[in-house]
N, C-alpha and C positions, 0 to 999 in steps of 0.2 A: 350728195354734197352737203357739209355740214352746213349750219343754220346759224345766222348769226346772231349772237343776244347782248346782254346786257344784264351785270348784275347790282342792285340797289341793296344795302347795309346800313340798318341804324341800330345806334343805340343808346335804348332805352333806360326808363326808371327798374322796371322791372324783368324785360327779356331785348334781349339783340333781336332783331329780323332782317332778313333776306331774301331777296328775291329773284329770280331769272327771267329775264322778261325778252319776247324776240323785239325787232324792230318795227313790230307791228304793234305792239302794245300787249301782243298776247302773255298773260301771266301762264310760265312755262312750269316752272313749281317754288315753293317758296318752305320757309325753314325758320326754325325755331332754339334761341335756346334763353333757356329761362336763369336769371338771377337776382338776387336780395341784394339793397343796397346796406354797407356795413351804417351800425346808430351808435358811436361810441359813445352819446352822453345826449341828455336833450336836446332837442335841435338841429342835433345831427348828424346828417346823413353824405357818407363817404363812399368812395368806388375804389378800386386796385384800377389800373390804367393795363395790365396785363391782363385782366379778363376782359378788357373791350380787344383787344388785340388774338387774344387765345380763342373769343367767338367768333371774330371776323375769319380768321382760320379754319374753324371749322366749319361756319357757313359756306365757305368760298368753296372747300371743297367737298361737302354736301351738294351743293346750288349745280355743280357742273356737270353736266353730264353726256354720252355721247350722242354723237348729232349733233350737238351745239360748238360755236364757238365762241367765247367772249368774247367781246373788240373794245370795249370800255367798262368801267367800274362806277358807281356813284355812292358816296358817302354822307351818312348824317348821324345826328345825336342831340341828346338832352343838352341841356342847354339855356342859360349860359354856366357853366363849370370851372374850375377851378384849379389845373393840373400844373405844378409847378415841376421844371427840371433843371439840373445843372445844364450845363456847356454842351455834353457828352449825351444829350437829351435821354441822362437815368433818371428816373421820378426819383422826388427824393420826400415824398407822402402818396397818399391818397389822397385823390381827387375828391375839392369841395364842391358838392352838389348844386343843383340851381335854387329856386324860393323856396323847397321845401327844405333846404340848410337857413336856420334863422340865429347865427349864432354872430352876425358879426351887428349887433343893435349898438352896443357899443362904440363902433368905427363908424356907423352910420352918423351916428349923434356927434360924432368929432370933426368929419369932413365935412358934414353938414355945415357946422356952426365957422368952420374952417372958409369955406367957400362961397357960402351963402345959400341956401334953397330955393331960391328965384333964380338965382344965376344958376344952378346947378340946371334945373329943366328947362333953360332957354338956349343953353348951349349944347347939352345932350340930349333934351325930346326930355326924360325922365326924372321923376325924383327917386332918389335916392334911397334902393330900400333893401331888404334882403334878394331879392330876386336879381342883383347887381353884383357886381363879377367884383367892381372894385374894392368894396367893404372886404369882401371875403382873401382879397392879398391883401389886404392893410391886417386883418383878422392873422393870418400867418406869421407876416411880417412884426406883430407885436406880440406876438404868444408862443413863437417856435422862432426866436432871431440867431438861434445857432446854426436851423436847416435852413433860414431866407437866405441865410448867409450866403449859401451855395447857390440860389437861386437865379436863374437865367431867361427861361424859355418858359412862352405862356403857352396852352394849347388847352381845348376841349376835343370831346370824344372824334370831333368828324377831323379834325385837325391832327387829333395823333395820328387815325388811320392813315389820312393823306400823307404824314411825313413816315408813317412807317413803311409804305408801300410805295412811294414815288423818293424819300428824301427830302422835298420838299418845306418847308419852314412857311406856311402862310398861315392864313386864316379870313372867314368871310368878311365882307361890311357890317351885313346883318349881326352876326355875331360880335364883331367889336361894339357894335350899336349898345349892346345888351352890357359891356362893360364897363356901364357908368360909374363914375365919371370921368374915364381916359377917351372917349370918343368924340368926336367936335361933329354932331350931325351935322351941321352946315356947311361945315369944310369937305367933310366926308374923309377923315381922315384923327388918326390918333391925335391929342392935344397934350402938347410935349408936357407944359408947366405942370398939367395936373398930374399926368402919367408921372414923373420926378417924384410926386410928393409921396403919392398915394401906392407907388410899386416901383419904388427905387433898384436900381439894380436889373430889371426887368428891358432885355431887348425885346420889345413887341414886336412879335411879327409882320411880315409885308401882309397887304388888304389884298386879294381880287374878291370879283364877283363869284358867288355859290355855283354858277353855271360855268365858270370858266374852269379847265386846265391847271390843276396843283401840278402835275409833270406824268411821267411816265412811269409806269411800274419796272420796277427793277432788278436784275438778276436775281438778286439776294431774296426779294419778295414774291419773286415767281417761284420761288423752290420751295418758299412755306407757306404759301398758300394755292400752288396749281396753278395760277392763273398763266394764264402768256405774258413773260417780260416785254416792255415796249407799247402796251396800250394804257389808254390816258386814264387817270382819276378825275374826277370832278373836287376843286376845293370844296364845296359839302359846305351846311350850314346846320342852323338850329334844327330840331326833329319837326315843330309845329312849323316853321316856314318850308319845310319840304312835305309836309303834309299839305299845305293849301295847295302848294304847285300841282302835287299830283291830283286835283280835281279843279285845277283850274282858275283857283279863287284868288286871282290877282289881280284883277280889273277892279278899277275904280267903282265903289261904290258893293264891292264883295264882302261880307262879313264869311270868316270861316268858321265853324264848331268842330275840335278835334275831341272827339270823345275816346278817352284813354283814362290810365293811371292815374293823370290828372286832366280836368277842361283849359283849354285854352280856346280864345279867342282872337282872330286877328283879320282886322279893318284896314280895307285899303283907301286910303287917300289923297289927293287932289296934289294937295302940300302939307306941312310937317303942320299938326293938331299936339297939343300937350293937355295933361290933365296932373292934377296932384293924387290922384289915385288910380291912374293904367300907363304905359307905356309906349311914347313915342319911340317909335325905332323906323331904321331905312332898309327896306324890303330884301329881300331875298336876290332881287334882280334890277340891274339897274335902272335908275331912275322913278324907282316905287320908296313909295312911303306908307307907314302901319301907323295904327291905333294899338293898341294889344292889351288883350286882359288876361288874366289867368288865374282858376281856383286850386286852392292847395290838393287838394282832393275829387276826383268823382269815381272813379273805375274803384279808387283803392278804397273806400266806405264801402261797395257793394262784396269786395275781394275778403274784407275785414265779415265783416256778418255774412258769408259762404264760409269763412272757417268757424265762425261763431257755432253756426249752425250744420253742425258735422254730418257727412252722408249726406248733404244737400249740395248740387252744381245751380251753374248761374239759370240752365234752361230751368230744370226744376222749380227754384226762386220767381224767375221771370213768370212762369204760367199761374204760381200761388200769386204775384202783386198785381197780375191781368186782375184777376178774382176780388182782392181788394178794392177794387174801384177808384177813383179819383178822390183824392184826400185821406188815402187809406186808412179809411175810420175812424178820422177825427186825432190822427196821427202828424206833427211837424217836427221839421228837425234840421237843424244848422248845419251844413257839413265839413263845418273848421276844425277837423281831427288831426291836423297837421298845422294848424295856424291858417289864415287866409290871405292871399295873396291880392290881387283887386276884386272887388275897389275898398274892400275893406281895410288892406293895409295892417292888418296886425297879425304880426307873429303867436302872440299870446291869446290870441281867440281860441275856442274849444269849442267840439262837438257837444250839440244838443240836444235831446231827444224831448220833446214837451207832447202832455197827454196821453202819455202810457197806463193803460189801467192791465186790471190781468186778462179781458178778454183780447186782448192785441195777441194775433200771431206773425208767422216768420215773414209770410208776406204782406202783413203790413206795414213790417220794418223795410223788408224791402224795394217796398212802393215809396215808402218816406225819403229810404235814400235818393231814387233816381228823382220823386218830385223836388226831392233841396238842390239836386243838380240845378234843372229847369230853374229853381227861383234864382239860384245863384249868376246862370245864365242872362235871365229876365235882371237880374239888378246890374249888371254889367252892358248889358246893352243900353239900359236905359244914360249909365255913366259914358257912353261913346257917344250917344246925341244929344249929350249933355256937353259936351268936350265940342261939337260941331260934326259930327260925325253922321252920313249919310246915308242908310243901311238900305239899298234896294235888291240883295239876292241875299240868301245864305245860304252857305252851301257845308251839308256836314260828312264826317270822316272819320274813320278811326274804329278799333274796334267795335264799340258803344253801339255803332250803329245795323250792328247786326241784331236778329230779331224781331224790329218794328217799336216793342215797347216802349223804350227809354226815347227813342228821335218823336215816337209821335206823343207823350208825354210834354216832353219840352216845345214842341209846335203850339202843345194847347194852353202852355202855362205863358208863351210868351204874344203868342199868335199871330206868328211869322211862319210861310210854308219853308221847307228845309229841300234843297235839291241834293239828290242821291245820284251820284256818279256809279258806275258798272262797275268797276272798282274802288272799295274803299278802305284797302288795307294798309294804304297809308305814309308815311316817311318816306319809307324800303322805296315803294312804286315810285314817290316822287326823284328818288335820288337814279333811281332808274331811268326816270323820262331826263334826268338830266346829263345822266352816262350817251344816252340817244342821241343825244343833240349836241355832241360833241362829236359822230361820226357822221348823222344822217339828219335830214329833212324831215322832221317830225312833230306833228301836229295832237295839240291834247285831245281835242275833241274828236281826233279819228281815233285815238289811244284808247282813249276813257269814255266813252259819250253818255249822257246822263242815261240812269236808269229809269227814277222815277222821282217824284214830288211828295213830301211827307205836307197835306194839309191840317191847321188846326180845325179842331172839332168844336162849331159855337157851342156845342150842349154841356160845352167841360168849360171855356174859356170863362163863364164867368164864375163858375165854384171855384176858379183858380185865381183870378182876381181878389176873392174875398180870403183867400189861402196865404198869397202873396203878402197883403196888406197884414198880415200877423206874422208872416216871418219877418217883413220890414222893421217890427216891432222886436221881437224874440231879442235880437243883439244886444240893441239899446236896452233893456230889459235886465238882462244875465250879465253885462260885459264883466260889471264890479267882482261879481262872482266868478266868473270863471279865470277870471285873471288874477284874482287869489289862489284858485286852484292849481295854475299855472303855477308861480312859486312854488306854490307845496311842491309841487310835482319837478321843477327846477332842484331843490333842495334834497 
């Protein structure tokens, strides 16, 4: 008798994944495909909305296999994005990326002054930055007014799968949260006057929750993807809020770490907390509410010097920065290679490497990388209990955390223990445990049950304190300078 599963889909900055999972939680196999987002000019960074759709495809039927049966689908993605269509839901560009697209500073500065900046994070949770959905259709809508023309339908990556697969036209809470400033946290619902101003033209889609029912798969998308027509989607929400799910990090008082392409961080609590430097948004499920941080960079600094360093993989790297030791000999380093997103807030920040002499080798650079993670971490959490925020678990996730190094690294630089889930592969799983619970009775902690506890080590915590307290300095230090660079590099 076949087996019934469930398969989970996101995507990513860098690759789509996939997953089959039964209704046990048992991960049954899972799938990969890899892609570069397009950079057509500084700042950034674009997607084809056909190649989230051409891997969802051949995930799907990859992932299937006999013995199994699907019964449900769950969908996620990066996030928040930017994918404009006509009527006829044809893209009529390529999808603008989430904070690591820094190109709408411009539209920031004008809604801002438009709207007000205290109004704008009392009514959305948020200020207003590039990591915000709305700047980047006003960015459209004043630099391409021939294609806004056409302009209809909003969606991001989890939201096209959903209408390409089901028909469907929604999109999350969670996700609207992120498209400030057309969101009315409070209301929990779009706010018509600003939505008019800031993406005229634009019928926003209906809200459900990330766990609810976009519809049912459909003739048409049973025959290009395998699947069985007639079993449900999940509407699908951001990639990091389906990564906390799938380890459970949604209780009050949960700090999540998704270690990936980039760190995100997200704080559950009580009632809506705002900060002018992280992200008030309203959770993944209802009746929750986040804090949220997130750096431009962590996976991809260490992705960046593995190509540096040719014939060198990450295990190779990881065993030379083991070797390095703590403070990798006298080695710091920024990791705004992409701009910094919280709490730093600026686009035009740059990567910095400070104390290089010529005895430094590969794994001191890349012990520097994962320890600028840890600080980046460490100065973001301290901006959450800063904001009010109550951090009594944290629970990490995501690639990164394979290994040991880099999770117990960041233990010792922040010296918070980090709980490890049995699986921690991420999104895919999360959108799977949500495809689950749309058929079946299913329980995280019988799914996922913790693996183990990554403790800080006292013998490190305090060379990391003295570590910290110099890269608190490093920014304030270089900004002048690297934001000339910036220009140059702009020009």
């Amino acid at each position: 008798m076949p087996r019934n599963a469930v398969i989970g889909v996101d995507i990513g900055t860098s690759s789509s994944k996939g997953v089959l999972v039964g209704l046990d939680g048992t991960l049954i196999r899972s799938a990969v495909r890899e892609h570069t987002p397009d950079r057509p000019g500084p700042g950034r960074f674009e997607m084809d909305a056909s190649v989230w759709w051409r891997e969802f495809t051949e995930l799907a039927r990859e992932l299937t296999t006999a013995g199994t049966t699907v019964v449900a689908v769950g969908v996620s993605g990066m996030g928040p994005c930017v994918l404009l269509t006509d009527e006829h839901d044809t893209p009529l560009r390529p999808a603008v990326l989430y904070g690591v697209d820094t190109r709408s500073v411009a539209q920031i500065d004008r809604i801002e002054k438009r709207f007000g900046a205290d109004e704008i994070i009392r009514r959305t949770g948020s200020a207003l930055t590039t990591q915000a959905a709305g700047p980047k259709i006003a960015w459209i809508a004043e630099e391409e007014p021939e294609l806004y023309a056409r302009a209809r339908r909003l969606y991001m990556p989890s939201s096209w799968l959903a209408r390409k697969l089901t028909g469907a036209y929604v999109l999350d809470h969670h996700s609207a949260s992120q498209c400030t400033p057309l969101y009315d946290t409070h209301a929990g619902d779009w706010y018509a006057p600003w939505a008019a101003e800031v993406a005229p033209g634009i019928d926003l889609p209906p809200l459900r929750w990330s766990g609810e029912a976009a519809g049912m798969i459909t003739a048409e998308a049973a025959r290009e993807t395998g699947l069985p027509a007639g079993i449900p989607v999940t509407t699908g929400t951001i990639d990091a809020w389906a990564e906390a799910l799938s380890v459970g990090a949604q209780h009050t008082g949960d700090l999540m770490l998704m270690y990936g392409t980039t760190m995100f961080l997200i704080h559950t609590v009580p009632e809506p907390l705002t900060s002018p430097s992280l992200w008030g948004t309203v959770g993944a499920l209802p009746g929750t509410r986040n804090l949220a941080g997130g750096m431009a960079t962590s996976g991809a600094v260490t992705n960046w010097l593995r190509d540096l360093f040719a014939g060198a993989d990450h295990t190779e790297l990881t065993r030379l920065a083991t070797e390095s030791g703590p403070g990798a000999n006298g080695l710091l380093m920024l990791p705004y290679f992409s701009g910094e997103r919280t709490p730093v807030m600026d686009p035009d920040a740059r990567g910095v490497i400070a104390g290089l002499t010529l005895s430094h080798t590969r794994g001191d650079l890349y012990r520097a990388a994962l320890e600028a993670t840890g600080f980046g971490v460490r100065h973001n959490i301290e901006g959450i209990e800063a904001a009010g925020g109550d951090i009594r678990r944290v629970v990490a996730v995501g690639g990164g955390t394979q290994g040991a190094l880099w999770t117990q690294i960041v233990s010792d630089i922040t010296g918070r223990p980090q709980e490890l889930r049995t699986v921690t592969i991420g999104a895919s799983y999360g959108g799977a445990l949500l495809a689950a619970q749309l058929v079946a009775d299913v329980s995280l902690d019988d799914w996922n049950p913790v693996r183990e506890t990554v403790t800080p080590r006292p013998d490190h915590t305090g060379r990391y304190d003295e570590l910290y307290a110099l890269y608190r300095r490093l920014y304030p230090d270089t900004v002048a300078t690297v934001h000339a660079l910036a220009a140059l590099q702009d020009r």
